[in-house]
N, C-alpha and C positions, 0 to 999 in steps of 0.2 A: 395716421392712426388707423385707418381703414383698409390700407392695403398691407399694414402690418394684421390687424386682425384678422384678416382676407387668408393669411399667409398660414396661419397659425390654425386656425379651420382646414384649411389642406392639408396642412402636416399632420392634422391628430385625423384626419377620415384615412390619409397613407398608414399612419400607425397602426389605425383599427382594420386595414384592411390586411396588412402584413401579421397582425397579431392573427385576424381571424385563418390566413392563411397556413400557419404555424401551428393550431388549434386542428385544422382540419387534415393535416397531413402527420401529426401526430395521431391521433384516431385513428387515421388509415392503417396506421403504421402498426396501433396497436394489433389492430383485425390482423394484418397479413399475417403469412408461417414464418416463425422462427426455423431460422437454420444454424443447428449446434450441436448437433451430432455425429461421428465417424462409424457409430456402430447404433444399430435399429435392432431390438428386440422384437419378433414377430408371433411366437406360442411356443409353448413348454412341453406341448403332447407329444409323442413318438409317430403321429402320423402326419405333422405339416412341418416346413421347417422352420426352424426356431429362432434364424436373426438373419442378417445380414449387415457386414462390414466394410469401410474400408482404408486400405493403407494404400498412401500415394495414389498412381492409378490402376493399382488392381480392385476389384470390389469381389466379393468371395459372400456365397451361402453358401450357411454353415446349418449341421442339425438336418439333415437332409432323413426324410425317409426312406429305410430300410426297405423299400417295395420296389417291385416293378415299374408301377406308375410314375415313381422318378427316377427312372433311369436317364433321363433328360431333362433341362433345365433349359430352357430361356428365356434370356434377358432383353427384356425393348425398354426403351428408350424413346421418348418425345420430346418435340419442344413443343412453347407452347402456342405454337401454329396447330396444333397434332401433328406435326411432320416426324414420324419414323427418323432420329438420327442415328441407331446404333438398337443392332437385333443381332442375336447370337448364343448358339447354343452350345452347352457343355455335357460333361456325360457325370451324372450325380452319385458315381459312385467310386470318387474319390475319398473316403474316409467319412461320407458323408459329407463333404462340400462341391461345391462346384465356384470354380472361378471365372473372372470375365478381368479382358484388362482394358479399358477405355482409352481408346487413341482417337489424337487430333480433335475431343470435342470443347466446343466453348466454354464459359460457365455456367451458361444455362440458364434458367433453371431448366430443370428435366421433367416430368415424368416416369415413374418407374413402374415398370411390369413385372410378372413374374408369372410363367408357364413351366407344366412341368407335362411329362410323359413317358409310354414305354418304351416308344421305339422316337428314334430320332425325325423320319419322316413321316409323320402322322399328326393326327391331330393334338392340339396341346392345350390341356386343361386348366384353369386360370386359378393361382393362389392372389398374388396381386392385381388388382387392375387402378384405376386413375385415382390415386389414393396416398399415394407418398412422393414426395418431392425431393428432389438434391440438386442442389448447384455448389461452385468451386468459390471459393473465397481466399484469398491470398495462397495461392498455388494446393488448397485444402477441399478436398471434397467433403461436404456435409448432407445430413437427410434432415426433413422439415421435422418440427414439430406438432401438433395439432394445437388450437386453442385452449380444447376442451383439458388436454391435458395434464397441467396443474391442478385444475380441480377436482380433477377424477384422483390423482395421487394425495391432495392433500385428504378425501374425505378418507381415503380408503389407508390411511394411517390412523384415524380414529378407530378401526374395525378393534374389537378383542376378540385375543384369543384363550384367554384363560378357559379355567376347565368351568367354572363356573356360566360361561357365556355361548361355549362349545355345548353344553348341555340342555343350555334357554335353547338352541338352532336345533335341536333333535324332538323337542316334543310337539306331539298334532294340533292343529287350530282347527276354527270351522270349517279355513275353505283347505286345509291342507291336510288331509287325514288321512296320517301314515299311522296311524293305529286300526286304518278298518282292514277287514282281513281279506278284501276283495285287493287291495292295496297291496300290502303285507306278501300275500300271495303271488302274486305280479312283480314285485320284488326281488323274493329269492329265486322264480323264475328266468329273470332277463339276468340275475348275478349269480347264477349254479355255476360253481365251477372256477370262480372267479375267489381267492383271496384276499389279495393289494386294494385297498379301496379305492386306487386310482383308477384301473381297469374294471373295479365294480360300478364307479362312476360314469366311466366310457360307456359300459355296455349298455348303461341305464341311457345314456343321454342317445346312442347310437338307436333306440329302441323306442324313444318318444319321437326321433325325427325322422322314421321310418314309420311311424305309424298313429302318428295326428297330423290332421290338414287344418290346413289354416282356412276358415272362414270366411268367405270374401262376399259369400250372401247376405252373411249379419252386418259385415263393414259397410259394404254398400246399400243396405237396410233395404232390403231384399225379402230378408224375414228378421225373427225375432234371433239374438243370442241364445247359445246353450247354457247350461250352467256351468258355472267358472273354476270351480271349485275342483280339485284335484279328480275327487270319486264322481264329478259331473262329468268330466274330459275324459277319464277311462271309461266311462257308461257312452259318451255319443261319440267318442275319438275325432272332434269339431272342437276349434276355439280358435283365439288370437293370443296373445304373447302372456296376457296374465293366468291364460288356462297354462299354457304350454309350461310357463314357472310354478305354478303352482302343482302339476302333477310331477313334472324334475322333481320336484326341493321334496315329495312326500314320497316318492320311490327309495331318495336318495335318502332320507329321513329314516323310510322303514329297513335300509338296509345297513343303518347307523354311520352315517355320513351327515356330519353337519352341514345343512345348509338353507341359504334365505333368499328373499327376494328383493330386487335391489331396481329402485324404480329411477328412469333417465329419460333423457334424447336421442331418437336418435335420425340422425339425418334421412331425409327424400321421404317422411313419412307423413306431415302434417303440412309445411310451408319449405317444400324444395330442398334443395342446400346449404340453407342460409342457418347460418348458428343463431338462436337466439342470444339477446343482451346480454345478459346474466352469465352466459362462457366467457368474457373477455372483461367484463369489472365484476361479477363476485355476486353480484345481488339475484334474487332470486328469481328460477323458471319454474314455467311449466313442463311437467313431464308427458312424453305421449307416449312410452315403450314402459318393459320390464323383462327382466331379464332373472340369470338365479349366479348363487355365488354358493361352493359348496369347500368345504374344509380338506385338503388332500395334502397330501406331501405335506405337510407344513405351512400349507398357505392360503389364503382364500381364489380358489382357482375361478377365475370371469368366463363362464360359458351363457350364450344366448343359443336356446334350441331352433326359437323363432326361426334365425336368420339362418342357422345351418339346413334349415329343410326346406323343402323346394316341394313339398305336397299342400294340394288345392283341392277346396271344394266352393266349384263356383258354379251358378246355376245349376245347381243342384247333380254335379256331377263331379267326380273326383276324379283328379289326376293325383296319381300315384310314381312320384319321381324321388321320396325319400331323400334323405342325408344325401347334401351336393359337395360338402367336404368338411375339414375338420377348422376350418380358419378359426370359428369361434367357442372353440373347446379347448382350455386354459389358454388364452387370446393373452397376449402382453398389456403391458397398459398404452406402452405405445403405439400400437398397432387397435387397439383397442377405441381409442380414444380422436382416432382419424375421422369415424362415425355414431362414434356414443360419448353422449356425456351422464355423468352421473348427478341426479335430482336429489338424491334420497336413498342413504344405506342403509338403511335402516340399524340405526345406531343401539343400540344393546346400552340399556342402563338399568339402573335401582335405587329405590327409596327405603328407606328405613321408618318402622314404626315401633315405639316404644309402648307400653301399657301403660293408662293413667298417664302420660303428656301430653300437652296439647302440642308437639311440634314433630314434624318430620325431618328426618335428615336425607337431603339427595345426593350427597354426597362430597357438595362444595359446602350449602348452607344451610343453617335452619330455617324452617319456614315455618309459622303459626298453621294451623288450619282452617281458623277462624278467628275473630273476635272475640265470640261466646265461649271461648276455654274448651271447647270437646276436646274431647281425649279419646283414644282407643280403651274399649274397655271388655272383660269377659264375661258371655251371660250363655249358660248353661254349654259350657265346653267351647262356644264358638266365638271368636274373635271379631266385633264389631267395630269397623271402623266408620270414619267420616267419609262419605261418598263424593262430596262435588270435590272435595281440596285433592284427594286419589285421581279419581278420573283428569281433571284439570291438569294435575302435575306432569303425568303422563301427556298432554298435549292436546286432551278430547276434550271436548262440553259435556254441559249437563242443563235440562231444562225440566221444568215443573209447568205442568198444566194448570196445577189450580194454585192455592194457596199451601205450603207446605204441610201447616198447623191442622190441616184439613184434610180428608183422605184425595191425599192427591195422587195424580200419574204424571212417572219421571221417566223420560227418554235420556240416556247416555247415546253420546259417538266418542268412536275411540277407534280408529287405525281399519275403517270398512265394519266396524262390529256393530250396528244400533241395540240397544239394551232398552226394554221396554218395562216398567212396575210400577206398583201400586205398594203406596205404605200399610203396613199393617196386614197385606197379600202373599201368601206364600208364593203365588204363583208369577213368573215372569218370564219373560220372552227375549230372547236373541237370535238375531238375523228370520225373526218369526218362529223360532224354532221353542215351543214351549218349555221350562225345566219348574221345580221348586227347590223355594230356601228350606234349611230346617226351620229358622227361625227368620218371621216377615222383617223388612226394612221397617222402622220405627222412626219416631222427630226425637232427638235428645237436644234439649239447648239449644230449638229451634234448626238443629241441622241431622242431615238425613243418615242413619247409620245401618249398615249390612253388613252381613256377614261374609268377611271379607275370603276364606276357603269355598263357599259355594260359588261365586261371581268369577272371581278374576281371573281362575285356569282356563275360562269358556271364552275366555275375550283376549288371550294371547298373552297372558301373564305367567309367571311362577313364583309360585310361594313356597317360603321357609320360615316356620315356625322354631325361634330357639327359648326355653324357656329360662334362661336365665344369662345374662350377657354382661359383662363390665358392671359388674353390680346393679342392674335394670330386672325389675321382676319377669320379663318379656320382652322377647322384640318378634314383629312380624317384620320378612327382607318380600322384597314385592320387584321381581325382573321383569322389565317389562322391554316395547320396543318403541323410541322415542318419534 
């Protein structure tokens, strides 16, 4: 009985160690690169080139620019020893490709490079460096995928593009003010002469990354941050990547180009290399970058100005090295997605408000606003709605200092805005920035109601007043960004 017991204790610590074996090489498995590709999309713009394929063993870029700079192309190769297995140059102005045919290598996996130039013996400027993989799989050459990949394509299928949401991405915020005429003006300067909104786009982004440096005195806290805000970054031409997007999106804004900012990961910037958890099962990261996403051709084009400029102000001195190339101006997803991942696209939605109901529509469902029955109601031309169930629904808080009932002070957060008031006070405050109501916040039914045309356009919303709808004496539509 003993040395069967004995026996059986063995067997189940071998099982749990083979189980646990099978656990941990699965994982592994998870993390590595996917190889399932014969064709790599790389940017859309007319100045970098646009993919790379391959059939059998030729491998061919394609989409090659029309300049001098790529009169040359070459291709390296690593293993991953870093050993150089296959270097060689073609001349890029074949139709705009350049081919390469792979002999005698292993399967790999590889490293690929990618160098281009004008003259053949000279120096050769870097489109690709250690950033895409290929190896051969049943006599099949493939290029890797990234992790971050899928979920950068699944989020950025929810983006809309109706006109309705193309319109929400054209008007000014606090910190993005393509309505000031310092802005405005800076604008149709860097796009005189320019048409196609695409090359209105170029010039714009050509023109923020030649002439803002990136801050490395505030990162390394050195001194205090400038101000972030678009008309901050054109006044001190100093910031980090949320300046650098927010004056993109308000140039691009004032010269009616839709576009937003789309907050992410991106690699070697916080913790190395290493992808956080949440790229490879789904559950949530932190963001440390931002970037901007503007409406062109037809599509939401991924440009990061950050990463395309190569200007510094460090210890209080600037280097002045401007735009280092075009890799990140309308970037692929795939190519895109080797080094960013996407947090937060900032997703475009709407809520519905009815007069006299207590309930909101967002679009899937109703939702009360309260217990206490408020409603939206009209009081002398302006539109009062329920404030915590609005702000909340949108994704923001809402806090009360004292007792409601009482003249209290109410702080909102909502998407970087803080809103600051007092019931029964015309006067309140956003982002410290003084305004007044026509008419003060009030307590109705114990919940707090404003006038929902003075607030919301200040804190990144848009309103549409219809007065009469599917038989509803009223609706207010409330776009906001989730």
């Amino acid at each position: 009985m003993y040395a069967a017991s004995a026996n059986r204790e063995v067997s189940r610590k071998i099982f749990a160690l083979i189980l646990l074996f099978v656990l941990l090489m699965t994982a592994r498995a998870e993390r590595s690169l996917v190889f399932a590709d014969t064709h790599f999309k790389l940017n859309r713009s007319p100045y970098f080139p646009n993919g790379i394929t391959i059939s059998g063993d030729e491998l061919t870029v394609y989409g090659i620019p029309e300049t001098e700079d790529y009169n040359y192309i070459m291709l390296l190769l690593k293993d991953s020893n870093e050993k150089d297995v296959f270097r060689e140059v073609s001349s890029g102005n074949h139709n705009g490709k350049a081919a390469f045919f792979l002999h005698s290598l292993s399967e790999g996996p590889y490293s690929v490079y990618l160098y281009h130039s004008s003259r053949r013996y000279a120096v050769y400027e870097s489109d690709l460096w250690d950033s895409l993989m290929m190896t051969r799989e049943n006599d099949v050459w493939k290029f890797s995928r990234s992790p971050a990949l899928e979920g950068n394509l699944r989020k950025a299928a929810e983006e809309r593009t109706d006109v309705e949401a193309l319109t929400f991405y054209l008007q000014p915020t606090a910190c993005i003010q393509s309505e000031d005429p310092v802005i405005t003006e800076m604008s149709e300067a860097i796009t005189e002469g320019y048409r196609d909104p695409y090359y209105k786009a170029l010039a714009i982004y050509n023109w923020v990354c030649n002439n803002i440096f990136y801050d490395y005195d505030a990162v390394n806290h050195r001194k205090n941050y400038h101000d972030f805000s678009a008309a901050g970054v054109l006044n001190s031409r100093l910031s980090v990547c949320e300046g650098y997007a927010n004056l993109t999106i308000a140039l691009l804004r004032a010269a009616g180009i839709p576009a937003k900012m789309i907050d992410g990961y991106a690699l070697g910037i916080t913790e190395g290399d290493t992808w956080p958890q949440g790229v490879y099962d789904g559950s949530p990261f932190e963001s440390n970058h931002a970037w901007v996403e503007a409406y062109i051709d037809e599509h939401w084009a991924i440009m990061d100005p950050t990463w395309d400029s190569v200007n510094a102000y460090e210890y209080g001195q600037v280097t002045n090295s401007g735009l280092s190339s075009y890799r990140y101006f309308d970037i692929s997803q795939e190519l895109f997605a080797i080094d960013h991942a996407v947090v937060n696209n900032s997703h475009f939605d709407s809520m519905y408000l009815y007069l006299n109901y207590p309930m909101l529509w967002n679009g899937s469902e109703w939702k009360k606003f309260d217990s206490s029955g408020s409603v939206p109601f009209m009081k002398k031309g302006r539109t009062m709605v329920p404030l915590r169930a609005v702000i909340e629904e949108m994704g923001g808080s809402v806090y009360c200092q004292d007792n409601p009932l009482a003249s209290s002070r109410v702080t909102c957060y909502l998407n970087g805005y803080t809103v600051e008031l007092q019931i029964n006070s015309r006067k309140y405050y956003i982002n410290g920035k003084g305004y007044l109501f026509d008419l003060p916040p009030q307590i109705i039914a114990g919940q707090i109601m404003v006038p929902a045309r003075h607030l919301f356009p200040l804190i990144g919303c848009q309103l549409q007043w219809e007065s009469s709808v599917d038989n509803w004496n009223g609706r207010i539509t409330i776009n906001y960004l989730r």
